[in-house]
Each structure stands twice: as C-alpha cells, then as structure tokens.
KOLFI-439656 format. One record per residue (C-alpha): x, y, z. Coordinates in steps of 0.02 Angstrom, whole numbers. Layout:
<east X	north Y	up Z>
...
END
This chain:
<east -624	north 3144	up -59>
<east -818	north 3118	up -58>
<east -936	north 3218	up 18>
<east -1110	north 3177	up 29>
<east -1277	north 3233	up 122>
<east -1377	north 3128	up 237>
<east -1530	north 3115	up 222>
<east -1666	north 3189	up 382>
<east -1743	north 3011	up 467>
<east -1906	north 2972	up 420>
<east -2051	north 3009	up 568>
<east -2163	north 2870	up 594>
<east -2297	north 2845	up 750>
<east -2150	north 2838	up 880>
<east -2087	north 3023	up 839>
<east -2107	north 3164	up 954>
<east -2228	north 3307	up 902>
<east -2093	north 3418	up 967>
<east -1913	north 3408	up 930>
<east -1776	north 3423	up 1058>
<east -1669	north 3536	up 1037>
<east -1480	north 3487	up 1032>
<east -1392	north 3580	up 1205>
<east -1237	north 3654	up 1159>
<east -1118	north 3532	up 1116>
<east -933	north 3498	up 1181>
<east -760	north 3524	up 1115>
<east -613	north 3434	up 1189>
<east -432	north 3510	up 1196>
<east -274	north 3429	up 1130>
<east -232	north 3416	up 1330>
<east -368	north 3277	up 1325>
<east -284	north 3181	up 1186>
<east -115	north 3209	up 1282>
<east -158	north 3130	up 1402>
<east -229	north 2992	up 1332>
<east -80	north 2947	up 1247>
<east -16	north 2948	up 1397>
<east -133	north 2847	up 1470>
<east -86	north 2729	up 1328>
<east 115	north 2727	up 1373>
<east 82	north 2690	up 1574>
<east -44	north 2564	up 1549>
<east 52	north 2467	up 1419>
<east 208	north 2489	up 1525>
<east 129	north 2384	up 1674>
<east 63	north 2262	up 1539>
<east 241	north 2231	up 1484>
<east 347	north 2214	up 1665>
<east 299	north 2050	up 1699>
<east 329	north 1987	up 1518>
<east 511	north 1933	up 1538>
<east 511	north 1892	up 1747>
<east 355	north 1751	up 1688>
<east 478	north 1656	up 1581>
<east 598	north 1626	up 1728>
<east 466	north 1625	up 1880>
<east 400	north 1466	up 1761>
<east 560	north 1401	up 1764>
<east 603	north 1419	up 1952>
<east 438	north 1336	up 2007>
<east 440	north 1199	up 1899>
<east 621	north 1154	up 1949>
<east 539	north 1172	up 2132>
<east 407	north 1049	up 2103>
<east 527	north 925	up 2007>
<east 654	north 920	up 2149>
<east 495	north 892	up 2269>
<east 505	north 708	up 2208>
<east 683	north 687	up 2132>
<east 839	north 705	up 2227>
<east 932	north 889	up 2231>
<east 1098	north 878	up 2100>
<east 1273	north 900	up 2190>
<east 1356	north 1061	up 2237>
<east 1398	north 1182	up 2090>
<east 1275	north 1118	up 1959>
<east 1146	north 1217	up 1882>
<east 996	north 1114	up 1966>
<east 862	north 1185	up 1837>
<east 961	north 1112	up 1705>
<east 871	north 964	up 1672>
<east 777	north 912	up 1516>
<east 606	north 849	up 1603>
<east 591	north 1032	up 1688>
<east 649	north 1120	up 1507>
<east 509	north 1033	up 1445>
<east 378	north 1071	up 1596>
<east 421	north 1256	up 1585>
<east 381	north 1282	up 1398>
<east 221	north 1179	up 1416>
<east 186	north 1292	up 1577>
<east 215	north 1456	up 1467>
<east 151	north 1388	up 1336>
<east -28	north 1356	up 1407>
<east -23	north 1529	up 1497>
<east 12	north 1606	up 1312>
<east -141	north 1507	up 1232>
<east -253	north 1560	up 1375>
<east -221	north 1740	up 1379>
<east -255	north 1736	up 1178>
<east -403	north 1638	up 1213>
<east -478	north 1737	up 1354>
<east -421	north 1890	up 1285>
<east -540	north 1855	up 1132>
<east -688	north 1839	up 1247>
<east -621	north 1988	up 1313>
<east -634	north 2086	up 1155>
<east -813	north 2053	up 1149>
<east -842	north 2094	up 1327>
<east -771	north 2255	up 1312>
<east -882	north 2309	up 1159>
<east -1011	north 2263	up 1249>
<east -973	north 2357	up 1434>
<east -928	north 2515	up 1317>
<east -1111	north 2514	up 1236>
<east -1163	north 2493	up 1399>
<east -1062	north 2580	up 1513>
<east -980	north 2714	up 1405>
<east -812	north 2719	up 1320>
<east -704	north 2798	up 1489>
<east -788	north 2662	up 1606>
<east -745	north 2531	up 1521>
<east -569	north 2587	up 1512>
<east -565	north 2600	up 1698>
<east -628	north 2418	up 1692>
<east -513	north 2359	up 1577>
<east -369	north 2430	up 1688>
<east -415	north 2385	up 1874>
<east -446	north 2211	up 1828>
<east -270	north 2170	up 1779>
<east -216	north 2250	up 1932>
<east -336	north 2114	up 2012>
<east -246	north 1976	up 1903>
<east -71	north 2031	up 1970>
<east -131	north 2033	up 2155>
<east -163	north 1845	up 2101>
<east 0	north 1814	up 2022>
<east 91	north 1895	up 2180>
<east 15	north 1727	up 2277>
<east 59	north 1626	up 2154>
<east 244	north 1678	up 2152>
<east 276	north 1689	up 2339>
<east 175	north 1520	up 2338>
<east 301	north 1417	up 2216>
<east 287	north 1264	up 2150>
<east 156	north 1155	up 2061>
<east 16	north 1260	up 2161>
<east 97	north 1428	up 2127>
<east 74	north 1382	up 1915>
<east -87	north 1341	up 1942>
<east -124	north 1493	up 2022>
<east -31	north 1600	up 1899>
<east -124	north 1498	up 1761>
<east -313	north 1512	up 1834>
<east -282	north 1709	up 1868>
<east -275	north 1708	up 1675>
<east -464	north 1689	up 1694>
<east -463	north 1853	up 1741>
<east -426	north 1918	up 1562>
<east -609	north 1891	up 1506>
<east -676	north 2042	up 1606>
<east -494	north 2147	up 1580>
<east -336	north 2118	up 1476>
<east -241	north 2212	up 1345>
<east -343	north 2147	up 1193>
<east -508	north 2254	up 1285>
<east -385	north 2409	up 1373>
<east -322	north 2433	up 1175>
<east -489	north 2419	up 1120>
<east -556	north 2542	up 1242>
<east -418	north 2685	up 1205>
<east -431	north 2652	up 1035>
<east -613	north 2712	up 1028>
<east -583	north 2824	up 1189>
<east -446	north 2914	up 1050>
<east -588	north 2924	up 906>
<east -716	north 3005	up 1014>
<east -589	north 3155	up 1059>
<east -513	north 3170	up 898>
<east -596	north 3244	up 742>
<east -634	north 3137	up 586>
<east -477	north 3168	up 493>
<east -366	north 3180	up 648>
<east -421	north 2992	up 676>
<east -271	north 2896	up 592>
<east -138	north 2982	up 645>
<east -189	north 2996	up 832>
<east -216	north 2806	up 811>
<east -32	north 2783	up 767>
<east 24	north 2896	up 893>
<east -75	north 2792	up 1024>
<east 17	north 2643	up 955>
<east 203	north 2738	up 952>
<east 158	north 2773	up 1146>
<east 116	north 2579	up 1172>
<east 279	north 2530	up 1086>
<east 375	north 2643	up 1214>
<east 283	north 2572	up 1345>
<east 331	north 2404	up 1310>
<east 499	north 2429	up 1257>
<east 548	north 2518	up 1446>
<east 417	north 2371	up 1515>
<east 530	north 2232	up 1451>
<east 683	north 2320	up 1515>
<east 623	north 2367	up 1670>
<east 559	north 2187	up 1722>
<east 729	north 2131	up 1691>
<east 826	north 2243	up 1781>
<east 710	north 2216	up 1917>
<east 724	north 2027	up 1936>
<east 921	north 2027	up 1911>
<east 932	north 2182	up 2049>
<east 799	north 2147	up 2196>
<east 706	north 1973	up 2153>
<east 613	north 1883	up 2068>
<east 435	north 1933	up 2143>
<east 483	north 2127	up 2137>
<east 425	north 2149	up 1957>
<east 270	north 2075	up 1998>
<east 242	north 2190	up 2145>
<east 304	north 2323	up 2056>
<east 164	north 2296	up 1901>
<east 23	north 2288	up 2046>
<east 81	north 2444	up 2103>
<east 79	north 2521	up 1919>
<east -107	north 2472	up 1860>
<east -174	north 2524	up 2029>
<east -93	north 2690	up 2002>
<east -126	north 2676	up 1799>
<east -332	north 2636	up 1851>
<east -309	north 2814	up 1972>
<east -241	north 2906	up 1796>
<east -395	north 2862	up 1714>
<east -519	north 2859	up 1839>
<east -459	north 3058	up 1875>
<east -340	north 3131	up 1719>
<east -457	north 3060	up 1573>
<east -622	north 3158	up 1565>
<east -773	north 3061	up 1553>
<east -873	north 3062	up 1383>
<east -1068	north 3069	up 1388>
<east -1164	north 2944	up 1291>
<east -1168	north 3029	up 1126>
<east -1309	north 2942	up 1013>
<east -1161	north 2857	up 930>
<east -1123	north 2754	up 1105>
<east -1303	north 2774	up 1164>
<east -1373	north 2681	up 992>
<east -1290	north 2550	up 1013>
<east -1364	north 2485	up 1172>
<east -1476	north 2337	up 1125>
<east -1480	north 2188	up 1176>
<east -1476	north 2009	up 1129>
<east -1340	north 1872	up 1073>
<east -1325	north 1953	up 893>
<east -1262	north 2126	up 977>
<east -1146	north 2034	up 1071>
<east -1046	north 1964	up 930>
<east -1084	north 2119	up 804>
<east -900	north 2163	up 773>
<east -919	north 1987	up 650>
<east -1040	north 2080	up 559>
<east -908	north 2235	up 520>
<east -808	north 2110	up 377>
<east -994	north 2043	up 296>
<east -1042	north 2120	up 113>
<east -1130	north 2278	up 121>
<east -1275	north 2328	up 7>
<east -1250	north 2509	up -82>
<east -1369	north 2591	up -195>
<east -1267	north 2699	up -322>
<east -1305	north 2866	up -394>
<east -1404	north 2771	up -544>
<east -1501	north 2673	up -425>
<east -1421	north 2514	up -463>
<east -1391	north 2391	up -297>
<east -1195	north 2353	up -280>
<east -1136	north 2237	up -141>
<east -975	north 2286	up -87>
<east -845	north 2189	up -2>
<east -729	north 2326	up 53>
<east -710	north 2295	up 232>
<east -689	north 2101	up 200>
<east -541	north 2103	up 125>
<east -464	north 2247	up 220>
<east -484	north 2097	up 346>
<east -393	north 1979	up 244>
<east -257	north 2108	up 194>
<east -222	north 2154	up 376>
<east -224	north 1973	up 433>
<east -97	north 1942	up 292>
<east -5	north 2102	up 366>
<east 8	north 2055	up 529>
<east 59	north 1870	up 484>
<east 213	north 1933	up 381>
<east 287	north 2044	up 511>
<east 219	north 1979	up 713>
<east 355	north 1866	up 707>
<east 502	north 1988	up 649>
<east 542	north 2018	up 851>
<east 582	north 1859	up 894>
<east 656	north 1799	up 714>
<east 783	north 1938	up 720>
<east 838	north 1878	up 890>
<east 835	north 1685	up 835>
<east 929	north 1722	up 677>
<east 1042	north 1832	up 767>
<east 1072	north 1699	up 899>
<east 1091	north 1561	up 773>
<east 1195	north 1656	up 638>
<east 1289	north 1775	up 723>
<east 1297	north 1696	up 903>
<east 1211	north 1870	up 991>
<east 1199	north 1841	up 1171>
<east 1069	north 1905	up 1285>
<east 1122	north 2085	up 1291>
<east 1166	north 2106	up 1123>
<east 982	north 2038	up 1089>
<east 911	north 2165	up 1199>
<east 1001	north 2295	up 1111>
<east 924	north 2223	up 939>
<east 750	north 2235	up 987>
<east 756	north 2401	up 1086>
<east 818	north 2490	up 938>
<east 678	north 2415	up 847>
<east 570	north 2443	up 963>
<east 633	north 2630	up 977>
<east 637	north 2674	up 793>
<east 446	north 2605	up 771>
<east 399	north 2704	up 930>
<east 482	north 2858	up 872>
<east 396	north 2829	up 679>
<east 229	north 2801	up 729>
<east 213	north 2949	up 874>
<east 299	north 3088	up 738>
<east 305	north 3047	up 570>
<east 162	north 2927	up 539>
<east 37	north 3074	up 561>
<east 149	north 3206	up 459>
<east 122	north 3081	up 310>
<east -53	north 3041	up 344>
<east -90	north 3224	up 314>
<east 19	north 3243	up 182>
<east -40	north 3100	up 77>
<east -217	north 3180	up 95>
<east -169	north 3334	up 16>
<east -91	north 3249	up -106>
<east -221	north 3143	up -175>
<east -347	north 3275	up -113>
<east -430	north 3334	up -287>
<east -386	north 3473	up -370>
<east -562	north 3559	up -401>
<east -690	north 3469	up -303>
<east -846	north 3450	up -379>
<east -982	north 3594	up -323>
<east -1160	north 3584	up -256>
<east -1263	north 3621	up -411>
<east -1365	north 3753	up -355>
<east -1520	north 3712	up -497>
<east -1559	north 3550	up -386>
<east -1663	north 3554	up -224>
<east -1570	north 3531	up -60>
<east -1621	north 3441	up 88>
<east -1692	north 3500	up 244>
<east -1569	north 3589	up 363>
<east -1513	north 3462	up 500>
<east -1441	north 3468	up 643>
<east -1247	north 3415	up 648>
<east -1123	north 3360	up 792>
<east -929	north 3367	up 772>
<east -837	north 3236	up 793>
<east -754	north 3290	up 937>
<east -908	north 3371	up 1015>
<east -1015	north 3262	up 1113>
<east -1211	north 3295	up 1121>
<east -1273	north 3321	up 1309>
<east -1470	north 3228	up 1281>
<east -1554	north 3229	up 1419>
<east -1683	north 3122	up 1465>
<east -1684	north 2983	up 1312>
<east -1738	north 2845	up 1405>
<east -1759	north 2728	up 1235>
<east -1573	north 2732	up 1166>
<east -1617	north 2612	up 1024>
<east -1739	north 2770	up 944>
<east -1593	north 2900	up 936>
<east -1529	north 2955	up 776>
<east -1359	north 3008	up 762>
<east -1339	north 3171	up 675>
<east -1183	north 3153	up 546>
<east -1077	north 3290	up 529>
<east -1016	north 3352	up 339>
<east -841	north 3329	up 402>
<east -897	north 3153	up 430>
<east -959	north 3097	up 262>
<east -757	north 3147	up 187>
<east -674	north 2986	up 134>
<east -495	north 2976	up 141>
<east -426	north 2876	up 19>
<east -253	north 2901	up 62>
<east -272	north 2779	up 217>
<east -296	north 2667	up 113>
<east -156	north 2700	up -25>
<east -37	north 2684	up 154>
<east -101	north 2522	up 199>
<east -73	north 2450	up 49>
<east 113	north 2519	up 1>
<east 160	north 2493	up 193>
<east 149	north 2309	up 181>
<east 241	north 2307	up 3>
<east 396	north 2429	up 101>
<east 381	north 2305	up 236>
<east 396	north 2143	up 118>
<east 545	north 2242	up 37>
<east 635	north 2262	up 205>
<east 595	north 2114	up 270>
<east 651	north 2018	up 108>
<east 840	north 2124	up 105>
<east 841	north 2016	up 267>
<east 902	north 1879	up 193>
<east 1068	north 1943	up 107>
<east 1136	north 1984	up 297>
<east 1291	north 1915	up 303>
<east 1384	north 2013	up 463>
<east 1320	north 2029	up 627>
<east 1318	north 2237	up 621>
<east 1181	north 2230	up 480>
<east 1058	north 2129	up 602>
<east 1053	north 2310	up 711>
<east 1047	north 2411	up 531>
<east 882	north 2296	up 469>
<east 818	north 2329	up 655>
<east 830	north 2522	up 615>
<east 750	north 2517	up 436>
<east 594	north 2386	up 469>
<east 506	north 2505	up 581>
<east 501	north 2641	up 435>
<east 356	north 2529	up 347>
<east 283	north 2534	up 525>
<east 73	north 2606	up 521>
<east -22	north 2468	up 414>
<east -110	north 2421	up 564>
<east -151	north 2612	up 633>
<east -198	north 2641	up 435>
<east -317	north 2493	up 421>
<east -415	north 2563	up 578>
<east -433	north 2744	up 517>
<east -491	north 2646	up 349>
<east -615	north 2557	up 424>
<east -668	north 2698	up 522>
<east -716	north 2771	up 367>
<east -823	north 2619	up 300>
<east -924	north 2585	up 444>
<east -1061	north 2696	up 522>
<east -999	north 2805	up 663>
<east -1108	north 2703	up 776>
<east -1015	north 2542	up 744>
<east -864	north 2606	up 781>
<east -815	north 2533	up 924>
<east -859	north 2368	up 818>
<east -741	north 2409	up 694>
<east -621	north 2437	up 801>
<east -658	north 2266	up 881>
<east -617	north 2176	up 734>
<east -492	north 2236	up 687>
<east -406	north 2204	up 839>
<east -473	north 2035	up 821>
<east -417	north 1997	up 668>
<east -228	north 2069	up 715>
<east -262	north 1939	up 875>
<east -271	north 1810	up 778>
<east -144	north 1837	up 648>
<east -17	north 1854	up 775>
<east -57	north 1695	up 861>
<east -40	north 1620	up 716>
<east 134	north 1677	up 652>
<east 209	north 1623	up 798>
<east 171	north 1442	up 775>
<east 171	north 1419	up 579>
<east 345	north 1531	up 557>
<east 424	north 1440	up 706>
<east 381	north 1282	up 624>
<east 453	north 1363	up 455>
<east 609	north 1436	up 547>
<east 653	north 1262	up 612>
<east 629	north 1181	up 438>
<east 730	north 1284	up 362>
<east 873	north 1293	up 508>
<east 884	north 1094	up 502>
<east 924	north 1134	up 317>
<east 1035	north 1262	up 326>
<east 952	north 1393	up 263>
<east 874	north 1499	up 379>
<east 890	north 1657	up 282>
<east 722	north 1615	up 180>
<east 611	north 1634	up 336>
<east 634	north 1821	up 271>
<east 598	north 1757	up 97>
<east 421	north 1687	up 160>
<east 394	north 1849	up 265>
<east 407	north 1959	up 111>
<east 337	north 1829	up -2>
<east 150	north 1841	up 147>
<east 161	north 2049	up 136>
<east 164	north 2023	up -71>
<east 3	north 1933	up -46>
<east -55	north 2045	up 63>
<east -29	north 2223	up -51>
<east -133	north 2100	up -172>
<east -270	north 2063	up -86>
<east -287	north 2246	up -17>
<east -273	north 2317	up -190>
<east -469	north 2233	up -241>
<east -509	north 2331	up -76>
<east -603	north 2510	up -79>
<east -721	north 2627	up -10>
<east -895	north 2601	up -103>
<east -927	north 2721	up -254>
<east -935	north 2919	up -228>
<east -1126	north 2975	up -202>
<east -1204	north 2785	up -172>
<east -1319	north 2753	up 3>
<east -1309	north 2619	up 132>
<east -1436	north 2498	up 103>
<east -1544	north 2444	up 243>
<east -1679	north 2323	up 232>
<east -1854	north 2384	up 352>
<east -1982	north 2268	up 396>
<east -2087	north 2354	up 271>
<east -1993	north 2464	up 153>
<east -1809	north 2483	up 121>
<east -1757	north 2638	up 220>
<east -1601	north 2718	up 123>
<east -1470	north 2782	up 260>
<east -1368	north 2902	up 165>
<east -1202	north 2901	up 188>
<east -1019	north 2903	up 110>
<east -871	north 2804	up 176>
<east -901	north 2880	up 350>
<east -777	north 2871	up 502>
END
C-alpha cells in the first residue's frame, strides 16, 4: 500500500492574491449509501419487468400482422405457429436488442457528459425519468398491435440515448464513489451490483407472472408505474451532492471531453523516484482482461438454460428455477461476502512495517485536504476549469488486493465454468448454478482498480469505460458463443462450450497478470504548453 504526497499547484498570473478558504466540509451517513443501494434494486427491478413480456408481445404482433394478409388457421391450432412469423419475431427482437446496445453506447457518453455538467444526482434523475418516458411509448405500441405497434416499440428505443441502463448504472456507480470513502469503494460497488442482481432476478419473475395472470400489456403498465415512482425515490430519498472540484473540473467543453472515457485505457507517462520517464499501460490491459472476463462468463445464463434444455430436456419452470438460484447465490455473494473479502485481502497483503516519513528530509507545504466522502461547499467559482482538487492522504493508498481479486476471480470462474462440462445428470445443472456465482466480483474489482489508477477527477470516466468495455464484451458473447454452441451441438458435443468458456477466463488471468498500478513513489506526467508540470500522485481512487 503506497502512500505518497501531492504536491501544492503552482501559482501563475491567474491565481488569486487571497486564498479561499475551504467551508467546512460534509460527511455522509451509511443511511445515504442505504439507500442508494436501494435505489439500485428498484430501478433495476423496473429495468427487468418488461424483459420476458417483450419476447412474447413480439410474437403476438407479428402473428397479428401476418394474419392481416394470410388467411386465419382452423379451430384448435396454435395460429402463431408458423415458420415465416418464428422468423419475423427473432428479427423483430433481434433489432430491438442491437439498438438498445447501440443507443445505450451513445448513452454512456451522454451521461458522462450531463454528470460533469449537471452533477452526479441529476443525472441519475435523468437517467431514470426517461425510461419511464420510453415505457409510456411502449404502452402505445402494445395496445396498438401489429406492424405499427413494432415500429413504435422499436423507435421508442431512441429514447435510450438520453436514458437507459448503460447511463442509470453509470450514474449510481459514481453516485456510490462520491458517498463512500476511498477504501470503502470496491466493496460498496459490489454491493450495488448484488442489489441489481436482486432486482432483476424478482424483475424477470414478476413480468412473467404478470403476463400469464392479468395480460399481456399489464407488465408494461406496471414498469411505467415503477420508474415514475423509482424517478420520485431519487428525486426525494437520494441527497443531492454539490459540485465538488472533482465534478466541477471536469466541465470543459469540446468534442475531445465528450469522448474522454477513451482516453482512461491510453499509456500513461510516470516519472519514477530516480527521475526516469516510464510509460505505463496499466489501465489498458485491465481493459483487455475485463473484456476477456466478461466474454467468458455473459453467456453462462442462457448456456445453462440451452444445455439444460438440450441435455437434460428442462422445461420452462425448471429453467426458471436454474437461473433464479443463480441469480440468488450471485446476489447474495456480491451484497455480503464480496466486501468481507475485499477488506480482508487488504489486510492481508497490507505490509507488515510500512515504510516511515524520514524526518531528515524537508516536507511540503501544509495543504488543504477533502475526504472522500466529504464534499467541498465553493462558493462562487465561476471558472470550473481553474479549480484544483485537493487530494486527500487516504486517497493516494493503493490497494493492490483489487487487483490480486480480479485476477484469481476469473481463474475460479474458468475452473467452475470448465467442471461444466463433466455434468452428466440433470441435478448437477442446479449444483454448477449454486457454485459459479462464488467467483462472482471481477467486474466490481476491476472498477475499484481503476478507481485507483485514474485521477479522482476522471472518475466518472473510468467508470464509463469500464462499463463500456463490459457493453461490449457482452454483446459480443452472445453472438460468437451462440455460433460456437450450435457448432458444437450439430456435433454432438456441446459440453466444450464450457471448455471454450474456461479456456477465454485462462486468457484473461494472463493478460491481467502484465497489469499493475505504476511504481510506488513515481508522479503523473503531464505535458504544459511550456514546462512539464509534475502532478503528484500514487495509484489514486
């Protein structure tokens, strides 16, 4: 664990004469991250109603427009059962499910830039009351039917780029790092994501029930009902956080701000304790390593329920068993244990004697510090792009457990995932659906990592691609290991998908083990129109 001083900012012709003085800053309660979590289990609950009714409200109006120009089957026939409106409803859900990844991309940059220039809780309140706006649209397009009711349905997804999960994640994510302190970070970003597995596990149970109970347009009625009442939980339970200089800094404008969470993966200049220049390319391949992560185990859901369909002939209620556990166990892992080992693994690779000021050599100028979880009332700093964010000594710690975790997670989860494929009875599908969730937190590790290697006021960047990355990682999974299950299933041997998921988490432990925090002591390089200007720092959250 490295701890390093900052060093004060240099004055130039722009200073003030006087210096303000900091007002007394702000401590939040573990009431506000309560209820932030919770925050994080309704929202992601109204996400995840709608997620099974959309399959079969695709189905029901494509059969509608088919038998708008074909003639209606005889009595006692299953009239959707017809190949040409299979085929129209998976093209239907399929272009839905590209266009919310697609929009929702957008929609990650969007929301990094409304919470630089909004504030982190307003753009959560965005983020949520836009859906709810989406929904109102999908209500039409249900009780409208048809060809005209998809298209509605499918243009609503338009919405996305101003509010969609990708951004409300995003926004709770750094919502959770502004109200935690620097080494609470991790775990209180697993617990965030053990809420939003509860939230979609009841989500995908409740729109069921719903649609099989009342109708098919009740669960989407229902979700409208939940985000308007999720948007009055924010706008009212969640306190509002003042631009801090870390927020307020980053307000600048141009295309290049826009897109800066790119910039969080690029090489980083360090100058070490010696003075030498080191480029370090950390945060890059904690990038690759997560992508690699995510791409081994996205598709575990729905390749437990395929194999367990194809191999042990599960129906639809024994599959929805299967993935609740899962989705359970992961829930329950990340929310209580995931943060007990986060602090244990700290302690354990915390060193034994940590190295001492030496007292003989001269010490920088007292500064003024703000807590992580204490948020700086200024008053009055009409140029944002001039402030200069005090770092706190908690700050500067690096821990290098998070990383240890992310690595060893994904070699646990290629472990797990590779027992998969010596399964031979249909009771051992619910036992691997109980164990895979206990190598559960690569994802909630990586952020707290990356936390750590950025500057606090590119967090919310960080954060951003991160998010991005897992974005695209998932999208992809689902269409190269379908194309991998099939190949394999026309074979016979569909037991080596889990073969190739373990075989993607092996290269993934690799890549992440040529990943680290730059060198204990070194600076952050910055290059000045006309002299370097050496930002002190040490792998900072």
């Amino acid at each position: 664990m490295a701890v390093v001083q900052e060093a004060p900012p240099k004055a130039d012709e722009t200073s003030p004469l006087l210096a303000k003085e900091p007002s007394k800053p702000r401590k939040w309660g573990k009431s506000v991250v309560y209820r932030a979590l919770l925050c994080g289990f309704l929202v992601t609950l109204s996400f995840s109603v709608t997620q099974v009714p959309m399959i079969y409200v695709f189905r029901l109006m494509t059969c509608d427009a088919y038998y708008e120009t074909h003639p209606e089957p005889p009595p006692g026939q299953d009239r959707c059962s017809v190949h040409a409106i299979e085929s129209g409803t998976a093209r239907a859900v399929g272009l839905v499910g590209a266009s919310t990844t697609f929009f929702g991309v957008i929609n990650l940059f969007v929301t990094g830039w409304t919470i630089k220039r909004f504030g982190i809780k307003s753009s959560l309140a965005i983020q949520v009351f836009w859906p709810a706006v989406r929904l109102a649209v999908q209500n039409v397009g249900v009780q409208t039917g048809s060809e005209a009711g998809i298209l509605i349905i499918q243009l609503s997804q338009i919405i996305t780029i101003i509010g969609g999960p990708a951004g409300y994640l995003l926004s709770l994510n750094s919502y959770i790092t502004e109200v935690v302190g620097h080494e609470e970070r991790t775990g209180a970003l697993g617990q965030l994501q053990g809420c939003a597995m509860f939230g979609n596990a009841l989500g995908y149970l409740a729109g069921g029930l719903l649609a099989d109970w009342m109708n098919i347009i009740a669960p989407f009625r229902v979700t409208l009902m939940l985000f308007i009442l999720s948007c009055i939980y924010v706008l009212l339970a969640l306190p509002a956080i003042p631009k801090s200089t870390a927020v307020a800094g980053l307000a600048s404008k141009g295309i290049t701000k826009f897109f800066g969470p790119l910039k969080t993966f690029a090489p980083q200049k360090w100058i070490l304790k010696d003075g030498r220049t080191q480029t370090e390319y950390g945060a890059g391949l904690l990038g690759i390593g997560v992508f690699l992560g995510v791409l081994a185990t996205g598709y575990i859901p729905v390749l437990l329920q395929m194999y367990a369909t194809d191999i042990f002939h599960f129906g639809t209620t024994a599959n929805g068993y299967l993935v609740a556990t899962n989705s359970l166990i992961r829930g329950l892992f990340l929310t209580l244990a995931f943060p007990r080992i986060i602090t244990a693994g700290r302690k354990w690779l915390q060193p034994k004697n940590p190295p001492s000021d030496d007292p003989s050599k001269p010490h920088d100028p007292p500064e003024t510090t703000m807590e992580p979880t204490q948020i700086d009332e200024v008053e009055g700093m009409e140029n944002n792009e001039e402030a200069v964010e005090p770092l706190a000594s908690d700050e500067k710690e690096t821990f290098q457990f998070d990383l240890f975790f992310t690595r060893w997670s994904l070699i646990a989860d290629g472990v797990l995932t590779g027992a998969a494929s010596f399964v031979t009875e249909g009771w051992q599908m619910y036992l691997i659906a109980v164990l895979l969730p206990l190598a559960s937190g690569t994802g909630s590790s990586a952020k707290g990592t990356i936390l750590q290697m950025c500057p606090a006021s590119e967090r919310a960047d960080a954060l951003s691609a991160i998010t991005l990355v897992e974005m695209v990682a998932r999208l992809t999974t689902t269409s190269v290991f379908g194309l991998i299950f099939a190949a394999f299933a026309d074979i016979g041997k569909t037991y080596l998908v889990f073969t190739c998921n373990a075989a993607v988490a092996l290269v993934g432990f690799i890549v992440l083990l040529f990943s680290r925090f730059p060198p204990d002591g070194s600076k952050r390089y910055k290059e000045e129109p006309s002299e370097p200007l050496l930002a002190e720092t040490g792998a900072e959250s």
